[in-house]
C-alpha positions as CSV (number, residue, x, y, z in Angstrom):
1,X,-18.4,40.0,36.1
2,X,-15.9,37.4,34.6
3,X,-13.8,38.9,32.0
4,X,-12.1,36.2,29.7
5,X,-9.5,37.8,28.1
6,X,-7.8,34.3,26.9
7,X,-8.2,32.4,23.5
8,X,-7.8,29.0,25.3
9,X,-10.3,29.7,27.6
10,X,-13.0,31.1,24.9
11,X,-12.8,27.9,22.7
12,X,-13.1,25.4,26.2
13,X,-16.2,27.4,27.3
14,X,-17.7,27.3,23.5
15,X,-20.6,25.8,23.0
16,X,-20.6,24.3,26.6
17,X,-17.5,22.7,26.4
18,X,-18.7,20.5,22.7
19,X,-16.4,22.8,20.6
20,X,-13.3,21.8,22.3
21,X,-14.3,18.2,22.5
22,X,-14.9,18.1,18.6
23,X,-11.6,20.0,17.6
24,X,-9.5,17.6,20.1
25,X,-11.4,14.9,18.5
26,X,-10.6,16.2,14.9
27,X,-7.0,16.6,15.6
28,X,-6.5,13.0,16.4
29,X,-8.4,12.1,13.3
30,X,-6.0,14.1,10.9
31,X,-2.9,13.2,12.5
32,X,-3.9,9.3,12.3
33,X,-5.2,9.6,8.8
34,X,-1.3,11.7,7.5
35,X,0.3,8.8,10.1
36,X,-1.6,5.8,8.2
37,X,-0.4,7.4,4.8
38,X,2.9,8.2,6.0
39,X,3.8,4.5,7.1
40,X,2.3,2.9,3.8
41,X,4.5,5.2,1.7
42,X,7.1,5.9,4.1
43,X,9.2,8.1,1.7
44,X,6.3,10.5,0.6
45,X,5.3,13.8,2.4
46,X,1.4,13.9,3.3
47,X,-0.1,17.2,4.5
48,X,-3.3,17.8,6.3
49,X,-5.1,20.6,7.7
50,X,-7.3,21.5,10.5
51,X,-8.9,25.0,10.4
52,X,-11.4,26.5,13.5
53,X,-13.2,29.2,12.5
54,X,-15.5,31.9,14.6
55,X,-18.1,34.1,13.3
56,X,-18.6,37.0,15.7
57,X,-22.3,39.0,15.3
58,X,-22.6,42.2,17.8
59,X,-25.9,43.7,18.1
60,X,-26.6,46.6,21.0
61,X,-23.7,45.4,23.2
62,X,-24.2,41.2,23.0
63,X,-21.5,39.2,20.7
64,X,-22.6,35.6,19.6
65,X,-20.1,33.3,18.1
66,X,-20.9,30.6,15.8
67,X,-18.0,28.1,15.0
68,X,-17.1,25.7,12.3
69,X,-14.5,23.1,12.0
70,X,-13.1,21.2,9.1
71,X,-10.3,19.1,8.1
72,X,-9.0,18.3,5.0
73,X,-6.5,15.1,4.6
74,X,-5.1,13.7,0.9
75,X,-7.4,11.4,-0.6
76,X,-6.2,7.5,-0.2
77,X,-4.4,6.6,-3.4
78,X,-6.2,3.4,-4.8
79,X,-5.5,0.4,-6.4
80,X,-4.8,-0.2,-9.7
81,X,-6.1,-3.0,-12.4
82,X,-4.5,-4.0,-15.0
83,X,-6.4,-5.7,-18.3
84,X,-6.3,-6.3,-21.9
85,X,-8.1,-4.8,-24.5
86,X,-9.5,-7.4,-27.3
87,X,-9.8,-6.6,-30.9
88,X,-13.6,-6.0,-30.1
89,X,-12.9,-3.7,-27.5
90,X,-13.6,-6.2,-24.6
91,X,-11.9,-6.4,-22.3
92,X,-9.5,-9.7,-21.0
93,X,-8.3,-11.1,-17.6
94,X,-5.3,-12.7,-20.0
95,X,-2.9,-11.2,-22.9
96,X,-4.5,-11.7,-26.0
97,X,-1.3,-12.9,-27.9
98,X,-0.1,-14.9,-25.2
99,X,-1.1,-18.8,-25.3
100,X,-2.8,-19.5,-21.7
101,X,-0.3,-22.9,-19.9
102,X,-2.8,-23.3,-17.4
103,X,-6.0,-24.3,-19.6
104,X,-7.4,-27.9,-20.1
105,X,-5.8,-29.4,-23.3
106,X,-6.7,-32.2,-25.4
107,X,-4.6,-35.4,-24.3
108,X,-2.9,-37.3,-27.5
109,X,-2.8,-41.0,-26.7
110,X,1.0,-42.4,-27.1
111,X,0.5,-45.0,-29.7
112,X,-1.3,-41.8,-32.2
113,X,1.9,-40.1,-31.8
């Protein structure tokens, strides 16, 4: 009879070996999501979490364990836009008081001015 008396052992032998493989896995992808965060806002904090969790059911002697894991990571900030509201509530690529430089303009000939 093999007796396993040690945590570590318990969650490698879970689930044939998949539970181990998928909180390994889950680990990295936490601790590359906080690093990604960290080094586009270097002087911000992110946090993350990881969490395992076992269900234990005994019936007449015979314990089965179901396990979950999750993660939870901060959500990516995004992108902001910036636009002008019209007087008819539309909305405008270019300040509405502000004459544009850039546009085509009617050419005066020399001798007219």
């Amino acid at each position: 009879m093999k007796i396993i008396r040690d945590s570590q052992a318990l969650v490698g032998m879970l689930e044939g070996g998949e539970l181990n493989k998928e909180f390994s896995a889950k680990l990295q992808e936490v601790l590359s999501e906080l690093a990604d965060l960290s080094n586009d806002s270097p002087k911000s904090t992110f946090k993350g979490t990881l969490n395992l969790k076992l269900d234990f059911a005994v019936a007449n002697g015979m314990v089965t364990i179901n396990a979950d894991v999750s993660t939870k990571t901060p959500k990516r900030p995004r992108r902001a836009s910036v636009y002008w509201v019209t007087e008819g509530g539309a909305l405008s690529t270019e300040h509405p008081q502000q004459q544009d430089m850039f546009s085509p303009r009617e050419v005066r000939d020399r001798e007219t001015a």
